[in-house]
N, C-alpha and C positions, 0 to 999 in steps of 0.2 A: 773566864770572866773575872774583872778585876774588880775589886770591894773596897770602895773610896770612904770617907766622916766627910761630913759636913756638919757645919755650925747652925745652931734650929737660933732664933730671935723675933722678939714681938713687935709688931708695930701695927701701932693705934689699933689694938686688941685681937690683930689678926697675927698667924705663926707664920713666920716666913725662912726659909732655909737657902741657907748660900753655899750653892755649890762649885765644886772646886774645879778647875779650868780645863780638865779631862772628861766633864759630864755636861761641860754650858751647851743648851742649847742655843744653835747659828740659827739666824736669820728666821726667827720666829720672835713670834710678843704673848704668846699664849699656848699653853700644853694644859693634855689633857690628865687628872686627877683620879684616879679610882685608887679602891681598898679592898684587898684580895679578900673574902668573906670567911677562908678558911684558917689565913693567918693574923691576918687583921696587916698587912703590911700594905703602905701608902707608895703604888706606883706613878710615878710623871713620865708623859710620852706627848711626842709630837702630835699635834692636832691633823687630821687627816685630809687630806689635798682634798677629797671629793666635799664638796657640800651638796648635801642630798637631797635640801630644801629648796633649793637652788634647780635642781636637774627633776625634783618633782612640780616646780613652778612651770618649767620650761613645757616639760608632756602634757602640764594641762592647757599652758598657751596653743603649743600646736595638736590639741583637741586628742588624741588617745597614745598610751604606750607601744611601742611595737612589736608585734605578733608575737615574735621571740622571746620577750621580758620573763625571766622567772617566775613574776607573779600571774601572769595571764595563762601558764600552760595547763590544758584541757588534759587532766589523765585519770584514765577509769581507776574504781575502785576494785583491788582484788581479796576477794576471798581467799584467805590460806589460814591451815591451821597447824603454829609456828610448832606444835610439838606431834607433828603426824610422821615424823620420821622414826620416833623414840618409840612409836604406843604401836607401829604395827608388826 
């Protein structure tokens, strides 16, 4: 992985960074912004193809998700006790 500078600059009170023509993102107008919690370091990545508001707008138009959806699957709960290998 290669390790580019970019120039950081303010405009009308907001930080803005210009980046160098090996890191532009193509054909986008907006990336997404997060800050790693453990080092405090500011990542930009492309915004993600799926819009999810979008595809949950659609399941409620055609009235329920399908069977299949991750969120719909029926699984029992089991009993186990994670240190019953150790204690017998």
């Amino acid at each position: 992985m290669h390790t580019f500078t970019a120039r950081l600059f303010d405009i009308d009170g907001d930080q803005a960074v210009r980046l160098p023509p090996e890191c532009r993102f193509e054909g986008v107008n907006e990336v997404h912004i997060r800050r790693d919690e453990r080092t405090g370091d500011v990542i930009l990545s492309t915004r993600s193809a799926v819009d999810w508001h979008a595809f949950m707008a659609l399941c409620d138009r055609l009235g329920s998700l399908p069977d299949d959806f991750p969120g719909n699957r029926a699984q029992a709960e089991q009993l186990r006790d994670p240190f019953k290998r150790w204690v017998d």
